[in-house]
C-alpha positions as CSV (number, residue, x, y, z in Angstrom):
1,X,64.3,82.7,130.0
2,X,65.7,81.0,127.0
3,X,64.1,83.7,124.8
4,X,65.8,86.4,126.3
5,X,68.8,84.8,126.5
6,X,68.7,84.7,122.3
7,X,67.2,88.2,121.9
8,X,70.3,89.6,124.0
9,X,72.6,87.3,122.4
10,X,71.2,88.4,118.8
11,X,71.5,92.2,120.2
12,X,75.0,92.1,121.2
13,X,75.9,90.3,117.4
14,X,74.0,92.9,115.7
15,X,75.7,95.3,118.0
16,X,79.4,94.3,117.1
17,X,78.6,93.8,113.9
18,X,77.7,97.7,113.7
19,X,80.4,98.5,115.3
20,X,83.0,96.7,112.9
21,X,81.3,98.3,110.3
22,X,81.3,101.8,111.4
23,X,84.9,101.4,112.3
24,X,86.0,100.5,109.0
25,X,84.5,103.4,107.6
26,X,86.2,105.7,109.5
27,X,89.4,103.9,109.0
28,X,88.5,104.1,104.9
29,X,87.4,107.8,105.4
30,X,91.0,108.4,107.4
31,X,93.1,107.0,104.2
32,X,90.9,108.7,101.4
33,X,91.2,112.0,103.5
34,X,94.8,111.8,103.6
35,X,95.6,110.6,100.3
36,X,93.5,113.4,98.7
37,X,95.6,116.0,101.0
38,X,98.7,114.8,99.7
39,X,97.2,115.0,96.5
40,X,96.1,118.7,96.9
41,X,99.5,119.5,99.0
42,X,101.6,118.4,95.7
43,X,103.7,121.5,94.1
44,X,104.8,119.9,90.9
45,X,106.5,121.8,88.5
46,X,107.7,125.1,90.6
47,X,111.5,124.5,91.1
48,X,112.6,127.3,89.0
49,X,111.2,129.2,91.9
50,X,113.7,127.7,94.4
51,X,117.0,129.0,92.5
52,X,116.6,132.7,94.8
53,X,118.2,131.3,97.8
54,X,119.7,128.4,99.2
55,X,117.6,128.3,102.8
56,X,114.2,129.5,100.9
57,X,115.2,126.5,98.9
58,X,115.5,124.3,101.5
59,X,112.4,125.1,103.5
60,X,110.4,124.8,100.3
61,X,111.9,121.1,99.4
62,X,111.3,120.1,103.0
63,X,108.0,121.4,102.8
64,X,107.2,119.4,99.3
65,X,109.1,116.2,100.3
66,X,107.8,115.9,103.8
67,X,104.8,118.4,104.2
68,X,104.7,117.5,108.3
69,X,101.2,116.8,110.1
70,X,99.6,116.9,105.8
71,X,102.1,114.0,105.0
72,X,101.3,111.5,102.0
73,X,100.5,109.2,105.2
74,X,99.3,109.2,109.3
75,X,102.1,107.6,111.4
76,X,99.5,104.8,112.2
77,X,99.7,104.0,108.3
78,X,103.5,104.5,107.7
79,X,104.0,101.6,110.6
80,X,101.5,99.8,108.7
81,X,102.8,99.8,105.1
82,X,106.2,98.4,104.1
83,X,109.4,100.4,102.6
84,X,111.9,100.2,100.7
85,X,115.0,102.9,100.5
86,X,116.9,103.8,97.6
87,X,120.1,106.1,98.3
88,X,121.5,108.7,95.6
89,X,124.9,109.5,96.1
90,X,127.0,112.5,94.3
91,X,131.0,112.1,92.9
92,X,133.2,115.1,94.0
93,X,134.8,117.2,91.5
94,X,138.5,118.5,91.8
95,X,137.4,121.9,89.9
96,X,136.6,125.1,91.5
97,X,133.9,126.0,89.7
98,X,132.1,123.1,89.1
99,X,129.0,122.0,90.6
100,X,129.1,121.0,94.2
101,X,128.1,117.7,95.0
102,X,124.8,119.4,96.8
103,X,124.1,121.4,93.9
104,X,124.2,118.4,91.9
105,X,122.0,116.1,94.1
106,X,119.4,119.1,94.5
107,X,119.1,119.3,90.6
108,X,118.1,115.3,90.6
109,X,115.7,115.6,93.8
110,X,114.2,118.4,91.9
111,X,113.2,116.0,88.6
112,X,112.5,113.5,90.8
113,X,109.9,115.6,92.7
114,X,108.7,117.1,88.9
115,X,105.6,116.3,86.8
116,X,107.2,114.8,84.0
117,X,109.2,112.1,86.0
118,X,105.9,111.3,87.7
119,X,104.0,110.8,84.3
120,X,106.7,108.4,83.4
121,X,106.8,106.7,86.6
122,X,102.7,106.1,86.5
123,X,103.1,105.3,82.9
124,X,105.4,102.2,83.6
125,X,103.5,101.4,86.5
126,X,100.5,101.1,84.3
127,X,102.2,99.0,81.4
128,X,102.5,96.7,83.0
129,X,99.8,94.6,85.0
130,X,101.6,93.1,88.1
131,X,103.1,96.2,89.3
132,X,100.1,98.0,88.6
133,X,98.3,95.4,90.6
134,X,100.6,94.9,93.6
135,X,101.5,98.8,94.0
136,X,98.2,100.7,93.2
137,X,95.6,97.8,93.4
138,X,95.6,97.8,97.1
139,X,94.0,101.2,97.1
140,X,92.2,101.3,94.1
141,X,88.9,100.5,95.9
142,X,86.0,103.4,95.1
143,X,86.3,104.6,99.3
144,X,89.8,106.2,97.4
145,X,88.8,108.0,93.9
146,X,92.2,109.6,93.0
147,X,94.0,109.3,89.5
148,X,97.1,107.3,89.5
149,X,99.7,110.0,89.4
150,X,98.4,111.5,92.8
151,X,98.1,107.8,94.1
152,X,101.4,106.9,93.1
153,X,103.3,110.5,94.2
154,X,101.4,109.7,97.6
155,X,104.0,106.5,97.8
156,X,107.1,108.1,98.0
157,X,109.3,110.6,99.6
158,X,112.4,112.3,98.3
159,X,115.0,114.2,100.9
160,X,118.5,115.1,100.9
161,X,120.2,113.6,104.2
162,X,123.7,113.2,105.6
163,X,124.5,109.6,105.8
164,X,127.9,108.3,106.8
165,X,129.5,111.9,106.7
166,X,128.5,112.6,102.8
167,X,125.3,113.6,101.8
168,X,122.7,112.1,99.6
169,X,119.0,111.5,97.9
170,X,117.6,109.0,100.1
171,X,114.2,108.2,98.1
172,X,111.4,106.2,100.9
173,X,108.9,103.6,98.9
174,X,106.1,102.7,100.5
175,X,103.9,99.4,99.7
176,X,101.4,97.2,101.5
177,X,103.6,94.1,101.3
178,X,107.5,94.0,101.0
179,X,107.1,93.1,97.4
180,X,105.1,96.4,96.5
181,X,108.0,98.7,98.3
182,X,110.6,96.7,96.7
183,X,108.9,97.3,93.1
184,X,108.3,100.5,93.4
185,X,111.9,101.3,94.1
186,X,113.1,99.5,91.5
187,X,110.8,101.3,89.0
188,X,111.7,104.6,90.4
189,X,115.6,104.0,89.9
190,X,114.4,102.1,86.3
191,X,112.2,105.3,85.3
192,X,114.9,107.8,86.7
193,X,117.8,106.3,84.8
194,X,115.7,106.2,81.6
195,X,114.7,109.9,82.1
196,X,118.7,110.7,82.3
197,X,119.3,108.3,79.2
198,X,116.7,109.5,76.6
199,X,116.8,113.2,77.3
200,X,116.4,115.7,74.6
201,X,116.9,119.7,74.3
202,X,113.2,119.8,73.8
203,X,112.1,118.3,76.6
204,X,114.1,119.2,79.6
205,X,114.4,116.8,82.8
206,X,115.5,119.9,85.1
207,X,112.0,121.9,86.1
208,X,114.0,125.2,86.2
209,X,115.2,124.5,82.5
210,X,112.4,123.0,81.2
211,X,110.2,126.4,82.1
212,X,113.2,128.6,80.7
213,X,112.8,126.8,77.7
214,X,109.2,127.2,77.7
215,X,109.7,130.8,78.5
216,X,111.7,131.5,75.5
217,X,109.4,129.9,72.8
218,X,106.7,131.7,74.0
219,X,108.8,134.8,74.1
220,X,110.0,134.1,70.5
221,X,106.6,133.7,69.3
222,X,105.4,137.2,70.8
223,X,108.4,138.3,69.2
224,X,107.7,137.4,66.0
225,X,104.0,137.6,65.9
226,X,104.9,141.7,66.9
227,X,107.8,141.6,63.7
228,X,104.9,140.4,61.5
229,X,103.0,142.8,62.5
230,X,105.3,145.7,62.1
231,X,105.8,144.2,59.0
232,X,102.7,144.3,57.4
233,X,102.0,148.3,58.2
234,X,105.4,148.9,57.0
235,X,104.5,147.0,53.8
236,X,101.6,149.9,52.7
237,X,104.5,152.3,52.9
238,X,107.0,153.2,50.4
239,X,110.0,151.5,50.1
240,X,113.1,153.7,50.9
241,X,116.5,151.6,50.0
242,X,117.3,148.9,47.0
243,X,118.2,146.7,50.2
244,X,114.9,146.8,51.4
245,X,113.6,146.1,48.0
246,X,115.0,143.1,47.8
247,X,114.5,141.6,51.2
248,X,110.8,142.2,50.5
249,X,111.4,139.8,47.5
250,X,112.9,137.1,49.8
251,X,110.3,137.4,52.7
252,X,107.5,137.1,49.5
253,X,109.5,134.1,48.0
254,X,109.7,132.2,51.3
255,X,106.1,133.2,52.8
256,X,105.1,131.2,49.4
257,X,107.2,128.3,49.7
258,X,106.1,127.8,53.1
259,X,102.7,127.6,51.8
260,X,103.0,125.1,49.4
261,X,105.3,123.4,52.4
262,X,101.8,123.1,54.7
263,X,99.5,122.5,52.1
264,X,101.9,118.9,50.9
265,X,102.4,118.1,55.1
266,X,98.6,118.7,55.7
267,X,97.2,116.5,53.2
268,X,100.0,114.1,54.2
269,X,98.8,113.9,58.0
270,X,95.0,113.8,56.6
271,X,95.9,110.6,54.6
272,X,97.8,109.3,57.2
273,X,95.1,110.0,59.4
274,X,92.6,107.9,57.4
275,X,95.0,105.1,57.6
276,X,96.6,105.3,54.3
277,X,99.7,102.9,53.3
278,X,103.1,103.9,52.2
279,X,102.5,103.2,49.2
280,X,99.0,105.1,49.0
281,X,101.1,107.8,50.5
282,X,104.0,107.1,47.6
283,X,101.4,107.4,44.8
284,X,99.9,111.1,46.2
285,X,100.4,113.7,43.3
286,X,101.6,116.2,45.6
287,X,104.6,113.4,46.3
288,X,105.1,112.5,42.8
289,X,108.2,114.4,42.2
290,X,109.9,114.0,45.2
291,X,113.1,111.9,45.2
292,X,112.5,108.4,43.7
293,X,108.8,107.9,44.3
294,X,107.5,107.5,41.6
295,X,110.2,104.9,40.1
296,X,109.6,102.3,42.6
297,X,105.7,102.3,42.7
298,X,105.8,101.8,38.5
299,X,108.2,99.2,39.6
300,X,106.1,97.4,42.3
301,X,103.6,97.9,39.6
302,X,105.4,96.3,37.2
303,X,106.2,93.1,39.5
304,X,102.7,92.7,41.0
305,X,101.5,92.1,37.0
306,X,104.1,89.9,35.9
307,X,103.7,87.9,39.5
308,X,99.6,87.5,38.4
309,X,100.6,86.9,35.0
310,X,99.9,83.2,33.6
311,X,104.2,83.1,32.6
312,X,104.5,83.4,36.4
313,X,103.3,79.6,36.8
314,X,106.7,78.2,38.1
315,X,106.2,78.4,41.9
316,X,110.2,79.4,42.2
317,X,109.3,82.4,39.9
318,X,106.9,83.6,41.8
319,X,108.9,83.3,45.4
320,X,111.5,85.4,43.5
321,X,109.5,87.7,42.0
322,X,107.3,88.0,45.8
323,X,110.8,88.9,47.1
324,X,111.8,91.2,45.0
325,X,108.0,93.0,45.7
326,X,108.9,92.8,49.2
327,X,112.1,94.6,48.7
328,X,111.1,97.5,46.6
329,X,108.5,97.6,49.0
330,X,111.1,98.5,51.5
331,X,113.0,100.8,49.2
332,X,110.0,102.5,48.9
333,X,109.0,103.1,52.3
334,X,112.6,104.3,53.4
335,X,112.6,106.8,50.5
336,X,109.2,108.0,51.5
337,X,110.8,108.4,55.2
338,X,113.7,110.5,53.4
339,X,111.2,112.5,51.1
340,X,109.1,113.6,54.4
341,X,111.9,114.6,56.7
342,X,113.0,116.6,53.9
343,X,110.0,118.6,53.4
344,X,109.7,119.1,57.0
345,X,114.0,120.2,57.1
346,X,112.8,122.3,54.0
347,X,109.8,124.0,56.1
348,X,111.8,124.6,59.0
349,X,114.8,126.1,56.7
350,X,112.6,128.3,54.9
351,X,110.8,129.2,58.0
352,X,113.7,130.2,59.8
353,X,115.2,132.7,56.5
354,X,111.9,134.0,56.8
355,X,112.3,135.3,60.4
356,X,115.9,136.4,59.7
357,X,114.6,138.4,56.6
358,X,111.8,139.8,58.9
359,X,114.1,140.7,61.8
360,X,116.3,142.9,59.2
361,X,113.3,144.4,57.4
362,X,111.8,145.6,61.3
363,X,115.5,147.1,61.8
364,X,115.4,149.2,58.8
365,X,112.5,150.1,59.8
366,X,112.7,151.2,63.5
367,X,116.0,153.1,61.8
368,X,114.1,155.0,59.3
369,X,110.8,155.5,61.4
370,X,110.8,159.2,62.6
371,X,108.0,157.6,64.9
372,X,109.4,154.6,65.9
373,X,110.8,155.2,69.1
374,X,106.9,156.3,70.2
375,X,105.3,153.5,68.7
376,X,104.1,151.0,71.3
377,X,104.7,148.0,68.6
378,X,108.5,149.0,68.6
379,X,108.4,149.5,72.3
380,X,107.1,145.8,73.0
381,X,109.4,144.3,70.7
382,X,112.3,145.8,72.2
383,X,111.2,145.0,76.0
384,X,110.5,141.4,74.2
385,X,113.9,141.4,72.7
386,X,115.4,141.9,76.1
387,X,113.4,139.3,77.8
388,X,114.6,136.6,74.8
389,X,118.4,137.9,75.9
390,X,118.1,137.0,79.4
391,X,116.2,134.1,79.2
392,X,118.9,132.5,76.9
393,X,121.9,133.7,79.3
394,X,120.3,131.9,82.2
395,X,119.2,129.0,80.1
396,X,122.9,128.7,78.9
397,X,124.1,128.9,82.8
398,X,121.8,126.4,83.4
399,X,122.2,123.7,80.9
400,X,126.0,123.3,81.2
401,X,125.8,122.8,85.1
402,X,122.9,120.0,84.9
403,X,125.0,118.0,81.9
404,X,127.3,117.8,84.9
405,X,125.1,117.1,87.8
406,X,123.7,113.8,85.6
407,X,127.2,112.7,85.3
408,X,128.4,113.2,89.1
409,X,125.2,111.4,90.4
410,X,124.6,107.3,91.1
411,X,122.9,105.1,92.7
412,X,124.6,103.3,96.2
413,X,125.9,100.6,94.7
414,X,124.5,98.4,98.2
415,X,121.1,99.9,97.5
416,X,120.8,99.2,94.4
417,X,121.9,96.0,95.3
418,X,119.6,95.4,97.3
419,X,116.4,96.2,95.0
């Protein structure tokens, strides 16, 4: 009797024990199946597709901020997990034509649902070891093999809401504990503000701007890429005015300074590469009549002997003559700083005339060309050409109104408060 009595006992453990375990799989299986929908589900980097109208505009942000039953989480995990709200709010303007305050707040949800705030948002989650560990560690077991970004975009929500009668950016953090929620908003609001801070025409916050900009140097290229080609048929040919003569002179002269331009800033980055010092870098031939160079190396040199020198016994001698080393040291490397941005001003300068003289030599051209209206060279370049036009009429719509939007947003003061 005893016996079976353990045997059943030992059956039902096992039993339980099976059960637990099968159970937590699922549950596992449940989160990494969600998490990698969200991560599929993500449409990062399309805004500039939103701009057609404003209710296509707003079924598309609904869809990306909250994709419904595909959301980042099941309901069973959002009661879970913790959150933490941060609110953006938009300033009125008195001017008729300025941007609305929805307009503006829609131009911030859209960077904040874009690829390059999420790569900065992951990145300063990553720097630093206790947010990384209290926001992503939590899921960073193998039953869940997504990247960071994905993880981290599966942790928030961005929507635009009505709340006490004016409308606003209300971003949603979510976190295992308080603390993760709480962090997270905090480094959204820190990466968000430091996005609008450090901003540059090269890099564009906006999505819509950023691919018009995009747009246009790849237009430019093509454009210049056909130019050069035109060019170098047109070159075989015989020249027809002393105008032309002479901007074939100037394109020549400035195709050969921009050679010697490359050859001095590739064996610069090669040196650099192989982890050369400034003053290796000083002491290149190609560098050695640039600027001031050359003076302050024979001058380090000059110090370094006397320093090793047996008349250099006095110990204060040689702390003053160590300092003044250190400080030509420094002259040195700021004038090699001047002597490279130069030569890289001097490239772009030269590159640019270049163009210019290219541009005018394809217009004489297509002007003189009995056959240039049926040549499928001049065809591009004009349908190229008119592309580049309006491109930079909407980019130049564009820019003004965002420089505004970043101004009329902020933060709730009580939310931010509250962080």
């Amino acid at each position: 009797m005893k016996t079976a009595l353990s045997s059943a006992f030992i059956l039902i453990t096992v039993l339980l024990f099976w059960f637990g375990m099968v159970q937590t799989k699922s549950e596992n299986e449940k989160i990494t199946q969600n998490v990698r929908h969200t991560s599929g589900s993500l449409n990062l980097g399309n805004d500039n597709k939103h701009s057609k109208s404003s209710s296509k505009e707003d079924i598309i942000a609904k869809k990306n901020v909250y994709p419904g039953k595909r959301g980042t989480l099941t309901h069973l995990l959002r009661q879970e997990m913790s959150t933490a709200k941060l609110l953006y709010r938009a300033k009125k303007t008195s001017g008729e034509k300025g941007v609305t305050p929805r307009e503006a707040l829609d131009m911030h949800r859209r960077v904040l649902d874009g690829k390059l705030f999420l790569q900065h948002l992951t990145q300063i989650i990553e720097s630093s070891a206790n947010a990384k560990k209290v926001i992503l560690g939590p899921f960073s077991n193998q039953s869940i093999a997504l990247g960071n970004d994905a993880l981290t975009r599966s942790l928030f929500s961005i929507v635009l809401k009505d709340s006490n009668g004016s409308e606003t950016i209300e971003v949603s953090s979510r976190g295992k504990t308080p603390e993760a929620s709480r962090l997270l908003s905090q480094l959204i609001y820190r990466a968000h503000a430091q996005m609008i801070e450090q901003e540059s025409a090269e890099t564009p916050l906006l999505p819509v701007l950023a691919e018009l900009a995009s747009s246009l140097k790849r237009k430019e290229k093509d454009i210049e890429e056909l130019r050069r080609q035109i060019q170098q048929r047109q070159s075989a040919k015989p020249v027809a005015t002393v105008e032309e003569i002479s901007l074939r002179a100037e394109r020549d002269q400035c195709e050969k300074e921009l050679v010697e331009h490359v050859e001095v800033l590739s064996v610069l980055k090669e040196a650099r590469e192989k982890g050369a010092s400034s003053e290796n870098l000083a002491s290149l031939s190609i560098l050695s009549n640039k600027g001031n160079l050359a003076d302050f190396s024979d001058t380090i040199e000059q110090l370094r002997k006397f320093r090793n020198s047996p008349k250099a016994k006095n110990k204060a001698i040689r702390e003053e003559l160590d300092h003044q080393i250190a400080q030509a040291m420094q002259k040195l490397e700021t004038e090699l700083t001047t002597v490279i941005t130069s030569l890289k001003e001097a490239y772009s300068k030269t590159s640019m005339r270049r163009d210019e003289v290219r541009s005018r030599l394809v217009t004489i051209a297509k002007a003189t060309s009995s056959r240039s209206k049926s040549n499928p060279r001049f065809q591009l370049l004009e349908k190229r050409e008119r592309e580049v036009l309006s491109l930079q009429e909407r980019y130049e719509l564009t820019l003004p109104r965002w420089q505004e939007a970043k101004l009329l947003v902020t933060v709730d003061d009580r939310q931010k408060g509250s962080q």
